[in-house]
N, C-alpha and C positions, 0 to 999 in steps of 0.2 A: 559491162553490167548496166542493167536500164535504171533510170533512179525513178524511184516509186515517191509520188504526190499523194499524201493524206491530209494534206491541209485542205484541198480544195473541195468545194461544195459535192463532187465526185470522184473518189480516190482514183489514181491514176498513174500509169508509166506508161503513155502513149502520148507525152508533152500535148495535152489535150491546151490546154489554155493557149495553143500556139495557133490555135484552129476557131478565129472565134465563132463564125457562120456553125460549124460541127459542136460545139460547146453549149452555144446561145439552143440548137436542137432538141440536145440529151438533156440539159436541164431545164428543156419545157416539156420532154417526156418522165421527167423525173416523177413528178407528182402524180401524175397520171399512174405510173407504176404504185407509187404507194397507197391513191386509195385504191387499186387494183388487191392491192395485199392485204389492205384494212376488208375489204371487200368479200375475198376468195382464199384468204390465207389462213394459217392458225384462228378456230373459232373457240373464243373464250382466254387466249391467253396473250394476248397483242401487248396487257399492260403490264407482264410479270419481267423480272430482271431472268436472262436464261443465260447461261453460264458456256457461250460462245465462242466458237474460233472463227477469227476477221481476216484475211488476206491482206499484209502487208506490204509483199514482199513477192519477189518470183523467185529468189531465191532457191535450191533444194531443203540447205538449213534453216532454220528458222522463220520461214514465210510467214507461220501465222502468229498470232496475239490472241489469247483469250482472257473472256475477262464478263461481267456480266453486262449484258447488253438487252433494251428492251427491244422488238422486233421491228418494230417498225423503224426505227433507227439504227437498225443495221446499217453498216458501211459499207453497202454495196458500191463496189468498184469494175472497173474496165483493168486488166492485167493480162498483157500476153508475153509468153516466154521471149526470152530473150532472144537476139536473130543469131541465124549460122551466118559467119562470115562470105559472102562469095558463094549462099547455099544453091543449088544445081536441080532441078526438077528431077527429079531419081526411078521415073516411070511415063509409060504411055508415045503418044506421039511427038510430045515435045520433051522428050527424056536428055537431060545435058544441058538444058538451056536454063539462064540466067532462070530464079523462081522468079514469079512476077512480083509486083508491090502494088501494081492495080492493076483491075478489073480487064479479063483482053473481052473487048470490046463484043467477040463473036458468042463468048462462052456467058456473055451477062445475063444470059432468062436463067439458065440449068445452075449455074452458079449459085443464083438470088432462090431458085426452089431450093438446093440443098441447104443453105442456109435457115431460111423460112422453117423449113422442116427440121432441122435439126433445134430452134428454137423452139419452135409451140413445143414442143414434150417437153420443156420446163417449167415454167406456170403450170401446165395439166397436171404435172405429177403434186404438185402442191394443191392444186382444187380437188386433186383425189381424195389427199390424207388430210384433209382440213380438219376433219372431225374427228382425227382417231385423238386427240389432247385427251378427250372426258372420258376414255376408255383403258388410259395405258397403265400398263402393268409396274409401272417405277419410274421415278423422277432420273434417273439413269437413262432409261429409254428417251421419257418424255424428251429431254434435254438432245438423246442422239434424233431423233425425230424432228425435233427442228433445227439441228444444227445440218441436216439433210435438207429441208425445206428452203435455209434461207440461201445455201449453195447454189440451188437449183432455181433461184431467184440471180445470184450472180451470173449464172449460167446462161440464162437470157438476158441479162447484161451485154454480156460478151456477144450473144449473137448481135444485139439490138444496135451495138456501136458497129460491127459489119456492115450491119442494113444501112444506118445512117452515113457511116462516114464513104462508102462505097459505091452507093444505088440511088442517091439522088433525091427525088420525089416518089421514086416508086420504092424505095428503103426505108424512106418514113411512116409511105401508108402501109406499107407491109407490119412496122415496129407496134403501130396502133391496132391493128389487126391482132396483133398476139397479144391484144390486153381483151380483144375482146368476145374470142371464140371462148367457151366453156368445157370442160370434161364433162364427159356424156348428155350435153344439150344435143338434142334431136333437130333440132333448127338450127345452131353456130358448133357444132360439136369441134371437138380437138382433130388434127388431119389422119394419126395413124392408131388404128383399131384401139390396143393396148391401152393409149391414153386416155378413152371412154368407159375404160372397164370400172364397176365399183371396186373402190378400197373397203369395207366395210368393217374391216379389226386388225387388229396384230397381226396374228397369222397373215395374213393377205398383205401387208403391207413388210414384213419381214418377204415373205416368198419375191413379192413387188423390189424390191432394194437389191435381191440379191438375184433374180432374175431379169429383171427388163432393164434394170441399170447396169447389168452386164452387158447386154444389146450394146447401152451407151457407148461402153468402154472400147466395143470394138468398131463402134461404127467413130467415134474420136479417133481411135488408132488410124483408123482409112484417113479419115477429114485431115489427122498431122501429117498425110505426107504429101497435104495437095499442094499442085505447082503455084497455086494464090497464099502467097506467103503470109499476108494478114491472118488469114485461115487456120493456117499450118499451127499459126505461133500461137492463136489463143484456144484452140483444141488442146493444144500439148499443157498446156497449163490447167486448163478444165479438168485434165487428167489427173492432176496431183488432189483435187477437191474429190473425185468422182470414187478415188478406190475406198472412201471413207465409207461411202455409200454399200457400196458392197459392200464390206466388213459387217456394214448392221445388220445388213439380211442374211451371211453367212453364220454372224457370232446368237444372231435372235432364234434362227431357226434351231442352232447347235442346241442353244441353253432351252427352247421347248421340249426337244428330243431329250438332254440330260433329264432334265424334269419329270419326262412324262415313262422313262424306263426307270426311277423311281416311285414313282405313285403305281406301276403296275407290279413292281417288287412287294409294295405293300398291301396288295389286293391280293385275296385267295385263287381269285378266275383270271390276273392281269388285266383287269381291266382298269384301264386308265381312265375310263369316262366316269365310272364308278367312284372314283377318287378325286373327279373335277378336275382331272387332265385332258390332253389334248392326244387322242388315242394316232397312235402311229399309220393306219390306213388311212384317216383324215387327213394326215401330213400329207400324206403322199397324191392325196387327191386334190390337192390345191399346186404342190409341186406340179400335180400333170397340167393341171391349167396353166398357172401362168408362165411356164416352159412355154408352151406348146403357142401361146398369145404371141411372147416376145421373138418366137421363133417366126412366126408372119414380119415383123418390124424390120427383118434383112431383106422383104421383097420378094418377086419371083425369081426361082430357080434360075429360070431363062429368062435373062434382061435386057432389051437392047438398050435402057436407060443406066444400065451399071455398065456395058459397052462403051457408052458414051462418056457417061464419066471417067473411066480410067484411060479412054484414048486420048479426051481431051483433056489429063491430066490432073484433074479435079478432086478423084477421088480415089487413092490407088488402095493397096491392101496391109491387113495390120501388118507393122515392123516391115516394108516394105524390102526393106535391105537382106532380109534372110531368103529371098528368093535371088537363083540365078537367070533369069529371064526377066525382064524389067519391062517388054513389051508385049507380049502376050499374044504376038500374034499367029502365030505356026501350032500354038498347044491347044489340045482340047480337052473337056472332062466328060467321063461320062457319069452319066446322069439316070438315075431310074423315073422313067416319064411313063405316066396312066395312059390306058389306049380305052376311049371313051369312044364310041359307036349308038350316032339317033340319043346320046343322051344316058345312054346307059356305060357302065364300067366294065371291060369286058378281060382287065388284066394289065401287067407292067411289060414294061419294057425297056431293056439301056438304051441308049444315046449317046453318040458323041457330040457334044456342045462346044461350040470355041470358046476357048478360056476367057477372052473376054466378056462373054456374055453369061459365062457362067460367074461375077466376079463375086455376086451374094450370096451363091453358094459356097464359094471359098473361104470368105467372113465364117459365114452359118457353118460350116465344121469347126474352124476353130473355137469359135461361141461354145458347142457340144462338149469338146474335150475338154474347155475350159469349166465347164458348167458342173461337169463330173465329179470336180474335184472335192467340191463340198458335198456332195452324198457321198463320197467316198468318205472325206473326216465324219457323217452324222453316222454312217455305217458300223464305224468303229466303236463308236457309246454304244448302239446297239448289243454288237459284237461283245464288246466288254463289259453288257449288263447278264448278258447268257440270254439275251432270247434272239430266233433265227430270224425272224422278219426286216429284210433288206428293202430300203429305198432304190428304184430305179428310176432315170428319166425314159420317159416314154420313146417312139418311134418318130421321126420326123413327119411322118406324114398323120400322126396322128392329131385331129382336135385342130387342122389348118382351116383358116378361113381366108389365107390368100396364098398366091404361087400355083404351078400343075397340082396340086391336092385339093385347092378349094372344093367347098362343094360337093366332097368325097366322102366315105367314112372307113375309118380302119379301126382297130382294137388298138391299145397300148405296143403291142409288138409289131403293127404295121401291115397286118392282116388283113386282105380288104372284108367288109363286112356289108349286109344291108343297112339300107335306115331303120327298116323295123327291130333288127336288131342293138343297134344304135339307140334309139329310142328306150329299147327295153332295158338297157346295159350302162348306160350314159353317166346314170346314178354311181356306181361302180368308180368310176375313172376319174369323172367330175366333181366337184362339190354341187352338192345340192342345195336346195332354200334350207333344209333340215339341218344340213351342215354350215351352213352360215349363221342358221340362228342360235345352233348348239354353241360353237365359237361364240359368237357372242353373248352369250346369255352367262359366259364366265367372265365376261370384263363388262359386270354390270356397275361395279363398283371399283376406280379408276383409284389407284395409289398415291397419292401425295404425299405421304409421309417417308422420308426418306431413308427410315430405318425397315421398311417392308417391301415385299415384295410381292407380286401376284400368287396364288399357287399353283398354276398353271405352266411357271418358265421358272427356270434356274437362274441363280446369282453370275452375275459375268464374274470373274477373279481377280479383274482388276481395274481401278476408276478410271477417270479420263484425267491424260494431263498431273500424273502423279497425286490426283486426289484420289479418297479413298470411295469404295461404289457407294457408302451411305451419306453422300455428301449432298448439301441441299443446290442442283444442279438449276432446279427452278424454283425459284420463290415463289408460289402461288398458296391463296388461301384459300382452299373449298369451302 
């Protein structure tokens, strides 16, 4: 068991004070982070006490400590799971062989981009929701909202001490580089689409948690089985912070649905909007979006760069151990690929693809089935309120702006369609300005009181941390 440092200027189980050159680094990039976060982070609530869980631990049991903490004093720390003894690279070309502990020498550019890349979407997702504080529906949420935010602050931690302690000079200016692109700057913007999107309310930031931080979840499963054991070990622990995430946006979105098939029980027509609810077609049209965004975040169908990575060991497939083929080299999948003629779309077509090059679409199905699960539970309130109106996730090729679909258009069912059609229909599938500003225009008046709640979302049933849900989780004074 690794022993966990809280005393030091940065928490730690990676005997960082053994390292002084790697130490003297991270704590001249330390500040740099914080006013990054005074900067781009929760706007308006930096000074409140927020009622916090801290990594102390790698632990399964008791890892964390809660307790109230102000934000910017958070105890962001470096924590990677603990090693497998004598652990074995379990995929690709170097399948059997000792895991590494550093950097093999050939693999160091693809390496340093997966890395790279897997950290900028943590600061982004925080410059996203900076502003939802002044809008949220209960000090409950407020409180899950930034105990999301400052994870995903640890999160680049985690990558940043890779960079540094792994890559040299070019680890460093990479580390700095990720203080200083933006979510949706047109000039430094964040690397992958998603993370440019507006968050602009609840709704979006619930669908955001529970969609694109699923991407997360699976693209960490790949990263825990890479042969760069540093990698492996602080992925798998990123994991234990990450399902918290999801839960928000599975339990946020439940309780708008609970909500909003009450307020249309009390309407004569069901209409939810009628009652200052958040009408169930709107659900579903922010569902299709950021599906359909986080669905581009696996890459294309066809990769020679996910090839690469999983021959060269780097980056294999979630739970990697539940496949019997650990090499991939003799299998193929097939694939539905567009047959696109001068520019125009003239129909589909299977393929057979070699499995390794297909390795993000292998991710991308399980993401799907995974994703299911929770319109199946919102299904059910439906279901059990008596009215027929089912949530579906859309078709994979719908609403693509990257992979063989980019630049295509299909319906919800995967239908190929025109652009004029598209155009005309869009409204339909998409959220519109109409629908973002109808959402927001009911979280004009943001909850601090911790005996209320929006009327828009339903009561969770139960607090955090065996407190009760009207517990004052942030001290703040409007």
């Amino acid at each position: 068991m690794s022993t966990v440092v809280t005393s030091e200027k940065i928490p730690n189980n990676v005997d960082l004070s053994s390292d002084k050159k790697l130490q003297r680094a991270l704590e001249a990039w330390q500040p740099k982070f914080v006013d990054w976060w005074k900067q781009m982070g929760p706007e308006g609530f930096q000074e409140d006490d927020v009622y916090l869980r801290t990594a102390v631990s790698v632990d399964s049991d008791g890892w964390a400590h809660y307790d109230y903490v102000k934000m910017p004093d958070y105890r962001w720390g470096i924590f990677l799971a603990d090693p497998i003894p004598d652990r074995k690279i379990g995929f690709g070309d170097f399948m059997g062989q000792d895991a590494w502990q550093s950097v093999p020498g050939e693999f160091r550019n693809i390496l340093r981009r997966l890395v790279v890349t897997q950290g900028d979407t943590e600061p982004a997702s925080v410059e996203q929701q900076r502003l939802l504080g002044a809008i949220c529906p209960s000090l409950y949420d407020l409180r899950n909202l930034y105990q999301v935010n400052v994870e995903e602050g640890r999160h680049l931690w985690a990558m940043v001490y890779l960079l540094q302690s792994h890559f040299g000079r070019d680890g460093r200016e990479e580390a700095e580089a990720l203080l200083e692109r933006r979510s949706g700057n047109p000039d430094k913007p964040r690397i992958l689409g998603a993370f440019n999107e507006p968050c602009k309310h609840w709704l979006s930031f619930f669908s955001f948690t529970y969609f694109t931080d699923r991407d997360g979840k699976y693209q960490l499963l790949a990263l825990a089985e890479s042969g760069f054991d540093p990698l492996a070990r602080t992925t798998r622990f990123m994991l234990t912070e990450e399902a918290h995430h999801m839960f928000v946006g599975e339990t946020g979105i439940q309780r708008i649905v609970e909500r909003t098939v009450e307020l249309m029980k009390k309407n004569k027509n069901e209409d939810a909007r009628a009652e200052g609810g958040i009408d169930l077609p709107t659900i579903q049209r922010f569902i299709n979006f950021w599906y359909s965004v986080s669905l581009d975040l696996f890459g294309g169908e066809i990769s020679s760069n996910a090839a690469n990575y999983f021959a060269s060991s780097l980056k294999g497939r979630a739970k990697e151990e539940k496949y019997e083929d650990h090499v991939a080299l003799t299998q193929v999948m097939n694939i539905d690929v567009p047959i696109v003629e001068a520019g125009a779309f003239k129909g589909m077509k299977s393929e057979e693809v070699p499995l390794r090059n297909a390795m993000n679409e292998v991710l991308r199905e399980e993401y799907v089935a995974d994703s299911q699960r929770g319109l199946d539970k919102w299904n059910r309130v439906i279901e059990k309120a008596g009215f027929s109106f089912r949530f579906k996730l859309p078709h994979k090729r719908f609403h693509r702006a990257s992979g063989i679909y980019a630049g295509l258009t299909f319906d919800p069912e995967g239908r190929p369609i025109s652009r004029e059609e598209w155009e005309a229909k869009k409204d339909e599938w998409v959220p519109s300005p109409a629908d973002d500003a109808y959402v927001l225009s009911l979280m004009q008046k943001p909850i601090y009181d911790p005996n209320q709640m929006a009327n828009w979302i339903a009561a969770p049933p139960r607090g955090i941390k065996g407190q009760p849900v009207n517990y004052a989780y942030v001290r703040h004074e409007a």
